[in-house]
N, C-alpha and C positions, 0 to 999 in steps of 0.2 A: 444584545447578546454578548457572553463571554465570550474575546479571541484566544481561540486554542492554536493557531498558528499565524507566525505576521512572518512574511519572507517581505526582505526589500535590498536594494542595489545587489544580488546575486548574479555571478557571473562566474560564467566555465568556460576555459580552452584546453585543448590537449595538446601536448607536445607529442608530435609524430619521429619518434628514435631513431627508426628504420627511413627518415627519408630527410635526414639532415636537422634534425631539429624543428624542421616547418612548425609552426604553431596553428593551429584547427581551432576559431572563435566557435561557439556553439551559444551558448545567449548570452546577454548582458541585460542588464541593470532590470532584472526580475523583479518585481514585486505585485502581491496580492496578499489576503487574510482570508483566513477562515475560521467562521465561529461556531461554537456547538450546537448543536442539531443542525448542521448545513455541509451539503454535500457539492464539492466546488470539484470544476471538471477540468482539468486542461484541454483544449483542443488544438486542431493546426494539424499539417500535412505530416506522415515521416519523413522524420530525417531531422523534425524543425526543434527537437531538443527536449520533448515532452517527460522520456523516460529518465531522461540525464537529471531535470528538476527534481522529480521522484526519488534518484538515488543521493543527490545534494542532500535533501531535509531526512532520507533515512541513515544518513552519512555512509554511505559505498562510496561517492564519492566528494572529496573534498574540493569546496568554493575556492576559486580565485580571488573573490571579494565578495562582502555584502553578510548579512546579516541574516539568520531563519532564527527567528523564537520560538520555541515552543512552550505552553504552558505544564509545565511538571513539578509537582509536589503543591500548585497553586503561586508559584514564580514561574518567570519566562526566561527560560535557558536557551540562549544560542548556540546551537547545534555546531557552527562552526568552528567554536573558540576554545569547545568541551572539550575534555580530557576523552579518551579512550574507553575507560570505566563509566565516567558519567553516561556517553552516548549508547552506551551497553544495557546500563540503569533506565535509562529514557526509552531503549527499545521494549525491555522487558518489562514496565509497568504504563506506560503511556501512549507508546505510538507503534501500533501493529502495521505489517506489510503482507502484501497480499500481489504474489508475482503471477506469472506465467506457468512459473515451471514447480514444481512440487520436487524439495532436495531434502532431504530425511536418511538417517542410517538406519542401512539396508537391515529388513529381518525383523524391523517393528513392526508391529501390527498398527492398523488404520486406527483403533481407538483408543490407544494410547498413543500415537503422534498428536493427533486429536485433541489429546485430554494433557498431553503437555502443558500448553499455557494458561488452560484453567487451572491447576497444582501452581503454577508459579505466580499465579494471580490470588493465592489464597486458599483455595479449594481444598478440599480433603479431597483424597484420592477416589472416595465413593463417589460424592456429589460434581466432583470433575471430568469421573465417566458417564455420569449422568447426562450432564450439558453435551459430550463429546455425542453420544449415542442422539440425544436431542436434534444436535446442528445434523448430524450424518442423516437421520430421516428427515428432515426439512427437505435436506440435499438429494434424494431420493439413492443415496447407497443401499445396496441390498445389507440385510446383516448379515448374510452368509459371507460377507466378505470382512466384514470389522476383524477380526481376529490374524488375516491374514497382509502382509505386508503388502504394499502401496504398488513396490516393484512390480508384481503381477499384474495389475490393472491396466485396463486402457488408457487411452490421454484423458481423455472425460473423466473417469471415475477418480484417476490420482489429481484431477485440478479440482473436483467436489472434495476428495481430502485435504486441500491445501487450501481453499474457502474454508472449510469448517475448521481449521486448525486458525487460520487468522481471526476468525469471529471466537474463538474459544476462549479467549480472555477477556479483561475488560478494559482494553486499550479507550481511552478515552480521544484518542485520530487514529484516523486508519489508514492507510494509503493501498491503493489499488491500482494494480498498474496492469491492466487488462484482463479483470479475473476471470471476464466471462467468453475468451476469446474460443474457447475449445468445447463450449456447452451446448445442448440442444435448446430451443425454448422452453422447452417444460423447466430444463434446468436453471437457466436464464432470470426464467421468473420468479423460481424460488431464490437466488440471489437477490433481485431487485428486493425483496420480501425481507431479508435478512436485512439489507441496507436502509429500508424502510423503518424497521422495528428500531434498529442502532441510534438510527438520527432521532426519533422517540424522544429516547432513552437521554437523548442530549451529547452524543457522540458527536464528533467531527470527522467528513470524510473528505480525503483528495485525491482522486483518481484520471484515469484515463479509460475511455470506454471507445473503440470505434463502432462498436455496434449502433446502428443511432436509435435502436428503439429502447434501448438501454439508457442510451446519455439523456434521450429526452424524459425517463421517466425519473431517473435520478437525481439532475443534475435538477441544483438552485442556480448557479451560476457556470457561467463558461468562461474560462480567460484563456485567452487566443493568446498562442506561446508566439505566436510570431510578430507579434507586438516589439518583441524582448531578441529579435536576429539583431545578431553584428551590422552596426552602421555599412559595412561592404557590401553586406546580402542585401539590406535595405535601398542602398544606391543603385545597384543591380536590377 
């Protein structure tokens, strides 16, 4: 299988400002791949550094060391070494995220945040609200709400617009960092469904799921982030 993403020797600490400079290890010497159509899971307890991996390969936050490729335009660009513009370029045609929390300007309507990355993926504006209205009923949103801004919605309803706004393009890896934390099962499932269809299709996903009916149905693999603790925590 093609790897669409190879992470290896990755390592993060934070410097704490507020308390003298102390330095906070958080993981070292990360490494895993993942290839298309294969949905790889991180696991391990909070706290053990799962989400911080996530924002590393989305670049929020920037490596101490070590190496993430990812495969874009059909070369493997390391995320860490890019330029600003490039990891902008990498977001918006190849590697989709997919958080917790739904962040959008206030006063758009649900099927045009939706339809956003279908348009920036190609799309005509017709066939973009098509796919958005598409994901939105998979997702089970009423349409009496597409028209009206996300603000208004419940937690559920704006994390269904924030799933369907991440599947709306055609990210070739996806990253998902809890998507299904605030859903019911009916909702749940029709995510699993979505991530089903994508891997298909020959996508790549890397997520974090604590639901475990979730991870079990998803996941290809599991890699135990805590593998990858600071030699301190490990001697601990």
């Amino acid at each position: 299988m093609t790897v669409i993403l190879d992470v290896s020797g990755l390592e993060k600490a934070f410097e704490l400002h507020l308390h003298g400079g102390a330095r906070l290890p958080v993981v070292t010497s990360v490494g895993f791949s993942v290839s298309a159509g294969e949905c790889v899971v991180l696991g391990g307890p909070s706290g053990a550094g799962k989400s911080s991996v996530l924002k590393m390969i989305y670049g929020n936050y920037l490596a101490n060391a070590g190496t993430i490729l990812v495969r874009h335009d059909d070369e493997m660009v390391d995320v860490v070494a890019a330029s600003p513009r490039l990891v902008l370029d990498i977001r918006r045609r190849t590697m989709g995220y997919v958080s917790q929390f739904l962040r959008v300007i206030p006063r758009v309507p649900a099927l045009e945040i939706v339809a956003e990355p279908a348009r920036a993926a190609g799309f005509s504006s017709e066939a973009a609200r098509e796919r958005a209205a598409g994901l939105l009923t998979q997702l089970n949103l009423p349409e009496r709400l597409w028209a009206l801004p996300p603000s208004t919605f419940s937690g559920g309803e704006q994390q269904r617009v924030n799933i369907a706004r991440g599947f709306a393009g055609t990210h070739r890896l996806m990253i998902l960092d809890e998507p299904t934390a605030s859903l019911d099962a009916q909702n749940r499932a029709a995510v699993v469904g979505l991530i089903e269809a994508r891997k298909a299709e020959g996508t790549a996903f890397l997520g974090i799921f604590h639901d475990e009916d979730v991870r079990h149905r998803v996941a290809d693999r599991i890699v135990d982030i805590t593998r990858f603790a600071p030699q301190t925590e490990k001697a601990a």
